[in-house]
FILOTI-467376 format. One record per atom (N, C-alpha, C): atom name; x, y, z; residue number from 1. Coordinates in steps of 0.2 Angstrom, whole numbers, always signed. Layout:
N
REC  at     px     py     pz    i
REC  CA      X      Y      Z  NUM
...
***
This chain:
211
REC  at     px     py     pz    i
REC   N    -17   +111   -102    1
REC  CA    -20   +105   -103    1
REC   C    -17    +99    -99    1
REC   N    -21    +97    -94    2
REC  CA    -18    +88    -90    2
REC   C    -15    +85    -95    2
REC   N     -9    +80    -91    3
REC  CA     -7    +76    -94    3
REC   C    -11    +70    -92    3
REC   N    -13    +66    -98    4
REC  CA    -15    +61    -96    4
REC   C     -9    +55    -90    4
REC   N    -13    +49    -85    5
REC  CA    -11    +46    -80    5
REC   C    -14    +42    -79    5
REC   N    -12    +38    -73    6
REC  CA    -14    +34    -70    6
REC   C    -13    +34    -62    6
REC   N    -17    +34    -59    7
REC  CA    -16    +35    -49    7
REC   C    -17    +27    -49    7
REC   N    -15    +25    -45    8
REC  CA    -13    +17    -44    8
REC   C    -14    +18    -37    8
REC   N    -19    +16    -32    9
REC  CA    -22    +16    -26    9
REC   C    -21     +8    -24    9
REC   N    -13     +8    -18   10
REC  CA    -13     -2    -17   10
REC   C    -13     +1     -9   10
REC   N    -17     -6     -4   11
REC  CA    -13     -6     +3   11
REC   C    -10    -15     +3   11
REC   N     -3    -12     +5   12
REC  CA     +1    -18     +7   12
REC   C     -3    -23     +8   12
REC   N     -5    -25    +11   13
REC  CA     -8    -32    +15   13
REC   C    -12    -34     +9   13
REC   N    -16    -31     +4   14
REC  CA    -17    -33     -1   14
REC   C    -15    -37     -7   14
REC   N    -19    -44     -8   15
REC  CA    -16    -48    -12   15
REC   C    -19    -46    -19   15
REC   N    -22    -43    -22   16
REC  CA    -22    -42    -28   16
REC   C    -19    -34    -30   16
REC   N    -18    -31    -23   17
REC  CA    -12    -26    -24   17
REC   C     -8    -28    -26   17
REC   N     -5    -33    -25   18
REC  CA     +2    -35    -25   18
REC   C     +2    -38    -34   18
REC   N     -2    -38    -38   19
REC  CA     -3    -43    -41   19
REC   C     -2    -35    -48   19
REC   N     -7    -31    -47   20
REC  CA     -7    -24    -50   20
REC   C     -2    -21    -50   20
REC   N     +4    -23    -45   21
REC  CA     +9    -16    -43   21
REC   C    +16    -19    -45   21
REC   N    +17    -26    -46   22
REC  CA    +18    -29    -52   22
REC   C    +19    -29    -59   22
REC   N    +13    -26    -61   23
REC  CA    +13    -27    -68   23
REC   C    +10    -18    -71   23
REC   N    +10    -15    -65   24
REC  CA     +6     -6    -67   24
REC   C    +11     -3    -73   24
REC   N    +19     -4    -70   25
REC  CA    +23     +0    -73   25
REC   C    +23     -2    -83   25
REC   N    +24    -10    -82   26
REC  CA    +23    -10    -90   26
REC   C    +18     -6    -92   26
REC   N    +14     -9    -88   27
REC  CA     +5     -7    -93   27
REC   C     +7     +0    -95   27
REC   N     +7     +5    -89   28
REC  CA     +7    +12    -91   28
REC   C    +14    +13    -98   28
REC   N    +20    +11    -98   29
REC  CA    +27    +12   -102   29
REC   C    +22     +9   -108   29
REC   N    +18     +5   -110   30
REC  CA    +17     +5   -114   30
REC   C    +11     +8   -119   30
REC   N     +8     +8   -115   31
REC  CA     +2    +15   -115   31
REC   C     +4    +23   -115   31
REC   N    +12    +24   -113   32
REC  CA    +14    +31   -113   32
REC   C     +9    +35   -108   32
REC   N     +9    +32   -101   33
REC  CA     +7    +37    -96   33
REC   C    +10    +35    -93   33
REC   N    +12    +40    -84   34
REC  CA    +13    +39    -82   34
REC   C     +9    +34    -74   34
REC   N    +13    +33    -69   35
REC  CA    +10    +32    -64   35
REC   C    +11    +35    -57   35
REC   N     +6    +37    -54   36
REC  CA     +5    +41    -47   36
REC   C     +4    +34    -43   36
REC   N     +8    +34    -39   37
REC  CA     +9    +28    -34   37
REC   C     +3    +30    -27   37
REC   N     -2    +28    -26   38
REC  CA     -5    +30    -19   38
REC   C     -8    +28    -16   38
REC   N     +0    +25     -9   39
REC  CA     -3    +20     -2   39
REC   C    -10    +23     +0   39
REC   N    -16    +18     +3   40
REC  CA    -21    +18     +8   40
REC   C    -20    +13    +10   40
REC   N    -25    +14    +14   41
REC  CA    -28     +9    +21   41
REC   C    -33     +6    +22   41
REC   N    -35     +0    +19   42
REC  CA    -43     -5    +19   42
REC   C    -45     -4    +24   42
REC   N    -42     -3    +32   43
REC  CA    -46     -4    +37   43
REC   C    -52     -1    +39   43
REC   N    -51     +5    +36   44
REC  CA    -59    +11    +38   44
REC   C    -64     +8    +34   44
REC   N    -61     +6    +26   45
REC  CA    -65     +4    +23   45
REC   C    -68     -1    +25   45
REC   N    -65     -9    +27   46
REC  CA    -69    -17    +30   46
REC   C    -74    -12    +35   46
REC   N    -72     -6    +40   47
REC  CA    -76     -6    +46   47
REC   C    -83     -1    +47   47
REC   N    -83     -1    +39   48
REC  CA    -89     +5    +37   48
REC   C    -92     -2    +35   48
REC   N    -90     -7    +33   49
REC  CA    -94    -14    +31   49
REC   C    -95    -16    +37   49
REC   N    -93    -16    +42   50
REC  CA    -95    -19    +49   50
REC   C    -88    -25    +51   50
REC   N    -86    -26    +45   51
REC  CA    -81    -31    +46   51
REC   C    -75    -29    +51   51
REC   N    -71    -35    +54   52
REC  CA    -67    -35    +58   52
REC   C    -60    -38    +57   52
REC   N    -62    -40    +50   53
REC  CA    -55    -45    +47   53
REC   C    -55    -44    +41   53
REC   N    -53    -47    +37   54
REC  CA    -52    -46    +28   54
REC   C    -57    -51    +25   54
REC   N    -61    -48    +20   55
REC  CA    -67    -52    +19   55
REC   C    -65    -58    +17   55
REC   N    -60    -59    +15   56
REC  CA    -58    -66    +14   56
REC   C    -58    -71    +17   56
REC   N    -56    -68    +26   57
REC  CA    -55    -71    +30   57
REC   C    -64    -74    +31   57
REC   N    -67    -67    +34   58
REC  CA    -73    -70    +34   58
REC   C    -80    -73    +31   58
REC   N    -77    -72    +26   59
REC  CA    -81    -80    +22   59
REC   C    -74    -85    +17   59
REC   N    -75    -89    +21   60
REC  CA    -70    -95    +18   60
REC   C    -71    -96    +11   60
REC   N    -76    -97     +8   61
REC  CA    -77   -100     +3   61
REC   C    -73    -92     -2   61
REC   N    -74    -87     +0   62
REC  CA    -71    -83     -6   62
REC   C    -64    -84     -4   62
REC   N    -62    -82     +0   63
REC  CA    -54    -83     +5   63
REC   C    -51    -89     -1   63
REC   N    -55    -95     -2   64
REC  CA    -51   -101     -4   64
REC   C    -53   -100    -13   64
REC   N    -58    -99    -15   65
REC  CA    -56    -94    -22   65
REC   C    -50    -88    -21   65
REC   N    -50    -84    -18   66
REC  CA    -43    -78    -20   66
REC   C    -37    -83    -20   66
REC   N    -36    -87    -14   67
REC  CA    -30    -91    -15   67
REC   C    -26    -96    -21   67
REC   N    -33    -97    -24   68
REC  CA    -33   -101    -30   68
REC   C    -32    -97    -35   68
REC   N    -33    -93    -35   69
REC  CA    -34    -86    -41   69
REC   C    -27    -83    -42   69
REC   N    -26    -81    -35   70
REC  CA    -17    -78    -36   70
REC   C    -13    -83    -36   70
REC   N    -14    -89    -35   71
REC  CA     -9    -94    -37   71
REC   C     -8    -96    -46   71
REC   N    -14    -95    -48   72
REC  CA    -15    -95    -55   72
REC   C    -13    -90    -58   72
REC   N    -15    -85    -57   73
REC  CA    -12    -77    -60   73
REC   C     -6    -77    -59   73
REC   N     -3    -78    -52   74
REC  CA     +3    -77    -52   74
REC   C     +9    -80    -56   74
REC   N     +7    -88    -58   75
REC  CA    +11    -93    -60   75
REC   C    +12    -90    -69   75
REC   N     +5    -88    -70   76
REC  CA     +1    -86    -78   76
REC   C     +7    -82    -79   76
REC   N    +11    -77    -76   77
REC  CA    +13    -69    -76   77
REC   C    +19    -69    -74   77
REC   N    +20    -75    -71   78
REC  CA    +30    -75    -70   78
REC   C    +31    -73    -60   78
REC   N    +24    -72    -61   79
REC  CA    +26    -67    -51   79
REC   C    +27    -71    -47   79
REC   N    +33    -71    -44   80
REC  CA    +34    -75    -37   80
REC   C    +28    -74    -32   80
REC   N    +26    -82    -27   81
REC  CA    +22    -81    -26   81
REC   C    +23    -84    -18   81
REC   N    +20    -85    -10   82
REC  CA    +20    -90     -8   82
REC   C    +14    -87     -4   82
REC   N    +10    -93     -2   83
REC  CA     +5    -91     +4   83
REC   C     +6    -89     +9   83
REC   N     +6    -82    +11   84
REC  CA    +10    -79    +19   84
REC   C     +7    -85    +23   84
REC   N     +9    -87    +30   85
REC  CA     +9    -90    +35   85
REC   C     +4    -87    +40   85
REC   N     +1    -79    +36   86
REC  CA     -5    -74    +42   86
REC   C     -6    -71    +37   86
REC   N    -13    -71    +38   87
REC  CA    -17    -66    +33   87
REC   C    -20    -63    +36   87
REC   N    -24    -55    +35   88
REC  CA    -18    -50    +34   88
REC   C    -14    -48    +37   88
REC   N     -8    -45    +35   89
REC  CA     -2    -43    +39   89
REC   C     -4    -36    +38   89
REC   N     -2    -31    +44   90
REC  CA     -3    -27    +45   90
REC   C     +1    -22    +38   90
REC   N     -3    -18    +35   91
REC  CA     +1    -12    +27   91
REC   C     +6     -6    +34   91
REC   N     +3     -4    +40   92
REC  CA     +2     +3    +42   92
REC   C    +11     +5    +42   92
REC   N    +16     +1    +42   93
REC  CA    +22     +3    +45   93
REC   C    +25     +4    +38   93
REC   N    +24     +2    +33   94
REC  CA    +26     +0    +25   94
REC   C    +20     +8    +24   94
REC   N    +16     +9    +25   95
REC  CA    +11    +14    +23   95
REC   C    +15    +21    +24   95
REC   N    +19    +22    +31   96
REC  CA    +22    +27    +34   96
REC   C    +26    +31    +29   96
REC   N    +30    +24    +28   97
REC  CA    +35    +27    +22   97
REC   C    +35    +27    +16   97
REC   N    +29    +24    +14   98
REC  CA    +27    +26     +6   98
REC   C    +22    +33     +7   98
REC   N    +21    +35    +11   99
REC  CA    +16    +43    +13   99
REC   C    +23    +48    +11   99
REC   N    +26    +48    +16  100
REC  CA    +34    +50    +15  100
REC   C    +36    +50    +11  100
REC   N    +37    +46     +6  101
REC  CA    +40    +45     -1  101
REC   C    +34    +48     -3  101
REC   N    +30    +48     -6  102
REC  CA    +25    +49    -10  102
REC   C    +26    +59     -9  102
REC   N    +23    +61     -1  103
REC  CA    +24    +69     +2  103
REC   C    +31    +72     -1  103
REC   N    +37    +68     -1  104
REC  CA    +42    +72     -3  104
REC   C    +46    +71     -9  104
REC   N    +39    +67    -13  105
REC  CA    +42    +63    -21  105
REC   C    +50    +64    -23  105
REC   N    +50    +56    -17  106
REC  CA    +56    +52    -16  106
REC   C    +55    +47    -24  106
REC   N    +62    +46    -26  107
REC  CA    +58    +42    -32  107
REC   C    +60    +36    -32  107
REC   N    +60    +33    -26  108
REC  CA    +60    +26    -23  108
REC   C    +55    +22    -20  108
REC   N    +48    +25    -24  109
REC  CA    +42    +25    -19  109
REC   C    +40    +18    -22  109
REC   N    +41    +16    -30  110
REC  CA    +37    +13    -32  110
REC   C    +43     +5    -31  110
REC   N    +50     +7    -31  111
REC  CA    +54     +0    -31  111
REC   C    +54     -3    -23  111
REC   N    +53     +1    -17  112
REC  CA    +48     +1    -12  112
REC   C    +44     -2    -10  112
REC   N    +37     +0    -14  113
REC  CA    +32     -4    -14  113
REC   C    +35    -10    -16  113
REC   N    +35    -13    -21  114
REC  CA    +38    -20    -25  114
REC   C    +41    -23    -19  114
REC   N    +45    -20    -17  115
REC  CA    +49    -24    -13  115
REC   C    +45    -28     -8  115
REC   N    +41    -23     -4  116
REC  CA    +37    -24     +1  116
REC   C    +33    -30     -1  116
REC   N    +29    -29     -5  117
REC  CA    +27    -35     -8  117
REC   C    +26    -41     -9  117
REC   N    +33    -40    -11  118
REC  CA    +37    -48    -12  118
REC   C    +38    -51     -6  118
REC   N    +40    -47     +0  119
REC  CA    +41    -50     +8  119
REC   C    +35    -51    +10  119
REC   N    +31    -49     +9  120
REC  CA    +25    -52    +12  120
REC   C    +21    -56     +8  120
REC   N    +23    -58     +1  121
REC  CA    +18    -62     -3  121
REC   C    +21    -67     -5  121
REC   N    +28    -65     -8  122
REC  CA    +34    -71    -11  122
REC   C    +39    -75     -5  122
REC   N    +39    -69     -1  123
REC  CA    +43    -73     +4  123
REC   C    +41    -75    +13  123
REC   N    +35    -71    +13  124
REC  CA    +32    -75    +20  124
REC   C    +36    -69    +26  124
REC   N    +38    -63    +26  125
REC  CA    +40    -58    +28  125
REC   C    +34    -55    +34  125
REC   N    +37    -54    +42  126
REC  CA    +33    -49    +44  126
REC   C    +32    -44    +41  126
REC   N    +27    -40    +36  127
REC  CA    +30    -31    +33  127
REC   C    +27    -27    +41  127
REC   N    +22    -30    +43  128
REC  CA    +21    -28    +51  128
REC   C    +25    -23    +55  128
REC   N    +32    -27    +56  129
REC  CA    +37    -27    +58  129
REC   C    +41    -22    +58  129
REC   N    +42    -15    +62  130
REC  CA    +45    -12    +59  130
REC   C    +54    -13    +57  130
REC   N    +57    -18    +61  131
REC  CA    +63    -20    +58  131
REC   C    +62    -24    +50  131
REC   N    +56    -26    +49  132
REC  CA    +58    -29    +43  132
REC   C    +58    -23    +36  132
REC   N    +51    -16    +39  133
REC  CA    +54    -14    +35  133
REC   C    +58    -10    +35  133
REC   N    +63     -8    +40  134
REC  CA    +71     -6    +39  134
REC   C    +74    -10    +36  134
REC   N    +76    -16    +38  135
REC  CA    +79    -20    +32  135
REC   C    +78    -22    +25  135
REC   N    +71    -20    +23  136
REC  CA    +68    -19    +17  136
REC   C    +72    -14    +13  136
REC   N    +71     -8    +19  137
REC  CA    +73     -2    +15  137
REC   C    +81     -3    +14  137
REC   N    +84     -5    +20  138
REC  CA    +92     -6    +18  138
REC   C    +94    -10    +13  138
REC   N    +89    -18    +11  139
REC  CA    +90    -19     +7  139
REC   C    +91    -18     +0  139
REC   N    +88    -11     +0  140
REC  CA    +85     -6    -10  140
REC   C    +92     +0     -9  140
REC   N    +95     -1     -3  141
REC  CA   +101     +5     -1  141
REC   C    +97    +12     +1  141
REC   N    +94    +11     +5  142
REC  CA    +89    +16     +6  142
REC   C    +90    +15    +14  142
REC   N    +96    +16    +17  143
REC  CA    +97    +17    +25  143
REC   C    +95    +22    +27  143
REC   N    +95    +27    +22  144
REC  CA    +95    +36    +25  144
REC   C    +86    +37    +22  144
REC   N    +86    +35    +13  145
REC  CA    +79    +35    +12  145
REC   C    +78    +41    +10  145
REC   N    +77    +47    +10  146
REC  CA    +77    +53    +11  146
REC   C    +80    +56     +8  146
REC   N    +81    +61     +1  147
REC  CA    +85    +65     -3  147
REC   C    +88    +68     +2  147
REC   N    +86    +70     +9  148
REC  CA    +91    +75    +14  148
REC   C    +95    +69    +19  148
REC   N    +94    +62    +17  149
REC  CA    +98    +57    +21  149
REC   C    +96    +56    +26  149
REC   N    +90    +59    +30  150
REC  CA    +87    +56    +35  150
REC   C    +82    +51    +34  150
REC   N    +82    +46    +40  151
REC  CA    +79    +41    +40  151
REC   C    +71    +41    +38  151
REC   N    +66    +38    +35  152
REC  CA    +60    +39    +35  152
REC   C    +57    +35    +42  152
REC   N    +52    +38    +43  153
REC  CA    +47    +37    +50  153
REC   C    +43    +31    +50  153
REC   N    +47    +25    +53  154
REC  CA    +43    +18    +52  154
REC   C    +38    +19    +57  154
REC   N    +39    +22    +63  155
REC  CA    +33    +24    +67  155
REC   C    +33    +31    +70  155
REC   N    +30    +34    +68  156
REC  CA    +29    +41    +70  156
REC   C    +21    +45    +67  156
REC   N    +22    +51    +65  157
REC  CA    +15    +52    +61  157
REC   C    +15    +53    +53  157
REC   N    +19    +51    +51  158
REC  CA    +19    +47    +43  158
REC   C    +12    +41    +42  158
REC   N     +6    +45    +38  159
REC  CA     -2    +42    +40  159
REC   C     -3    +41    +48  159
REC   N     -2    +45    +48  160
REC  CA     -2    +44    +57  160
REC   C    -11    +41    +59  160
REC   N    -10    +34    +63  161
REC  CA    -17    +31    +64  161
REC   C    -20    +35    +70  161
REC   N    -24    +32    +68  162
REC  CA    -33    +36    +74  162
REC   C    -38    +29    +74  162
REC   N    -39    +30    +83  163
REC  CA    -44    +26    +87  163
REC   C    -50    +27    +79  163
REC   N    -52    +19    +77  164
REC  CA    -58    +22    +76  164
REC   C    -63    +16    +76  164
REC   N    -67    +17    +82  165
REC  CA    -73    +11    +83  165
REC   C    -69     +5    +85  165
REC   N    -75     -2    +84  166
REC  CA    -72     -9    +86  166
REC   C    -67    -11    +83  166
REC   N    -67    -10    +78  167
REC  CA    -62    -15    +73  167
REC   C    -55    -12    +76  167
REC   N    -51    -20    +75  168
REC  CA    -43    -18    +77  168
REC   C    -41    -15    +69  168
REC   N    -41    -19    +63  169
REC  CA    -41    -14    +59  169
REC   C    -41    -11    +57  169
REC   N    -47     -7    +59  170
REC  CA    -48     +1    +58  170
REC   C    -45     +4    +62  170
REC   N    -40     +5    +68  171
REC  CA    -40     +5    +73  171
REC   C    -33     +9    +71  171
REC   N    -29     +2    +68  172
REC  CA    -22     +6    +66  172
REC   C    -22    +10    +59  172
REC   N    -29    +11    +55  173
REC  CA    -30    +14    +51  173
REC   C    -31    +23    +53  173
REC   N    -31    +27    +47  174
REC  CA    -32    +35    +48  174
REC   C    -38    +32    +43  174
REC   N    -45    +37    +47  175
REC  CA    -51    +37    +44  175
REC   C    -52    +42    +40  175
REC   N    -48    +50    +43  176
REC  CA    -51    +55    +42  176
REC   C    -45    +58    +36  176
REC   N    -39    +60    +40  177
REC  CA    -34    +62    +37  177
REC   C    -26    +59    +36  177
REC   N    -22    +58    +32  178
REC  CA    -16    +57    +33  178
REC   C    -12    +63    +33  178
REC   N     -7    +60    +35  179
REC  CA     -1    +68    +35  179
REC   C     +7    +62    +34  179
REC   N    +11    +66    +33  180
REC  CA    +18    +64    +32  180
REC   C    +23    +69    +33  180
REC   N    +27    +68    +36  181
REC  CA    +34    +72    +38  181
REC   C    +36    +71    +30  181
REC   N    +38    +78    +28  182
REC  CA    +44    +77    +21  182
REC   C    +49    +77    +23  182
REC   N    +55    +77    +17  183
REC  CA    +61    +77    +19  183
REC   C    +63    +81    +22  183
REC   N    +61    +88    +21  184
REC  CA    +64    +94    +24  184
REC   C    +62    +95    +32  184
REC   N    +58    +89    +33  185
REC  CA    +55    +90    +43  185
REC   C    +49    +95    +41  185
REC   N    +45    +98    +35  186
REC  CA    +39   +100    +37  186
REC   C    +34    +94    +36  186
REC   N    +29    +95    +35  187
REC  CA    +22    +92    +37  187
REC   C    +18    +96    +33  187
REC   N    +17    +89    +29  188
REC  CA    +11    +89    +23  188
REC   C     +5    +85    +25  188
REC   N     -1    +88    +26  189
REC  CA     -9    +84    +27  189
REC   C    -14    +87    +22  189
REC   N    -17    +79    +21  190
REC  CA    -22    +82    +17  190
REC   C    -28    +79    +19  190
REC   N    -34    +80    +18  191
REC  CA    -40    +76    +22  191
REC   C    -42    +71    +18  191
REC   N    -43    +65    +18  192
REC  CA    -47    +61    +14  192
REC   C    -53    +58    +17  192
REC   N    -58    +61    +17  193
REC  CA    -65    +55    +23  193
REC   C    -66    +54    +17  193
REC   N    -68    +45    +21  194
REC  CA    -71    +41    +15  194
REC   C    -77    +40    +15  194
REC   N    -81    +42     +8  195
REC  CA    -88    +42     +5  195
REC   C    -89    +38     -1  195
REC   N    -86    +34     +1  196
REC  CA    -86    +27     -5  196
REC   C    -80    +29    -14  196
REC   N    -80    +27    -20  197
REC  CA    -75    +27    -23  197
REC   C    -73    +34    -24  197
REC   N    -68    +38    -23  198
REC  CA    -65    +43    -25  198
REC   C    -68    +43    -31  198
REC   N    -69    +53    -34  199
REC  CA    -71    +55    -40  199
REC   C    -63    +54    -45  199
REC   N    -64    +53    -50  200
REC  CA    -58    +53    -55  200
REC   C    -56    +61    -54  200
REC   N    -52    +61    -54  201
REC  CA    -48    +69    -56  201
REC   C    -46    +69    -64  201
REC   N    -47    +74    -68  202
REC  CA    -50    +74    -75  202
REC   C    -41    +75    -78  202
REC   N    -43    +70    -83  203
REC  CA    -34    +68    -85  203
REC   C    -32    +62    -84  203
REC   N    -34    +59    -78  204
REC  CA    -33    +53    -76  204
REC   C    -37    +48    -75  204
REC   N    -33    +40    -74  205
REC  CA    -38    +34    -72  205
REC   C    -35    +32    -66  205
REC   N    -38    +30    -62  206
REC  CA    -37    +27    -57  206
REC   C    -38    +20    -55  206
REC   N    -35    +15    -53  207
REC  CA    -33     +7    -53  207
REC   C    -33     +8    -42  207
REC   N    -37     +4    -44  208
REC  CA    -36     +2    -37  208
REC   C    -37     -5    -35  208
REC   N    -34     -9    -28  209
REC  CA    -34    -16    -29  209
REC   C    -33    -16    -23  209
REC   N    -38    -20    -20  210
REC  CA    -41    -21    -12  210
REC   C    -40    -30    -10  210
REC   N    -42    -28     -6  211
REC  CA    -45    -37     -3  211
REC   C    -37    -39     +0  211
***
């Protein structure tokens, strides 16, 4: 028999991710399930829309609804909040090593995510940047990262990206497959091509939060 769950699907640069990954933990602790943390990548997604930027961006009018929305929700909920200075900041360098953690169920995946979150939503952080997220991680005491102590791959083939089409986007996104070095130095890949909403796996619900 499945235990029942929840898979919790966020990409960093996303503001209503941030807003979900916030408040998952309660939700599920109180409902008595647990949660499956699992980074993706909006890119491939905007670029099967044609788009080339976050639909936010390209149509103002919603853009300035979502701002107004996470300023209200965030306030409503206690969430520290500020308007990053660039929207979107690039997920993929933050994605690395939540693949990693996630491939070698690190159990720092989820205070991780949060963290990241925050520097890009509450404090105005390049997460882009692979130095901020080493700093990130050093800030949680995660300099090593890894049950075997070695560092997690802020750039390497942790979701390793693929050319795909016009979009910059899509570009730094994986269309087809991710993979992740675990902590032991092997390599785990699994394919995911996108054919619009993933089927539920039986047992669980699935949350996800885009844009």
């Amino acid at each position: 028999m499945n235990t029942p769950g929840v898979q919790f699907w966020f990409e960093f640069g996303s503001t209503y991710s941030y807003l979900a990954a916030a408040r998952i933990e309660a939700a599920a602790a109180e409902a008595g399930v647990p949660v499956a943390w699992e980074p993706f990548l909006l890119g491939p997604i905007f670029a099967e829309q044609g788009w080339e930027d976050s639909p936010f961006n390209v149509y103002p009018a919603k853009g300035r609804y979502m701002w107004r929305d996470m300023e209200r929700l965030c306030s409503g909920q206690g969430i520290p909040f500020a308007k990053p200075s660039r929207f979107p900041r690039s997920g993929v360098a933050a994605a690395r090593v939540a693949c990693l953690a996630k491939a070698a169920s690190e159990p720092w995946l989820a205070r991780f995510t949060r963290a990241v979150f925050r520097a890009n939503l509450a404090e105005d952080r390049e997460i882009g940047d692979a130095a901020e997220i080493r700093a990130i991680l050093g800030s949680l005491g995660l300099a090593g990262a890894s049950s075997s102590g070695r560092a997690p791959p802020i750039t390497g083939n942790a979701c390793e990206s693929r050319p795909a089409g016009r979009s910059s986007l899509a570009s730094s996104a994986p269309r087809v497959s991710w993979s992740a070095t675990s902590s032991s130095g092997a390599t785990t890949a699994w394919r995911t091509p996108w054919r619009g909403r993933p089927a539920d796996a039986r047992g669980s619900r699935r949350s996800g939060s885009g844009g």
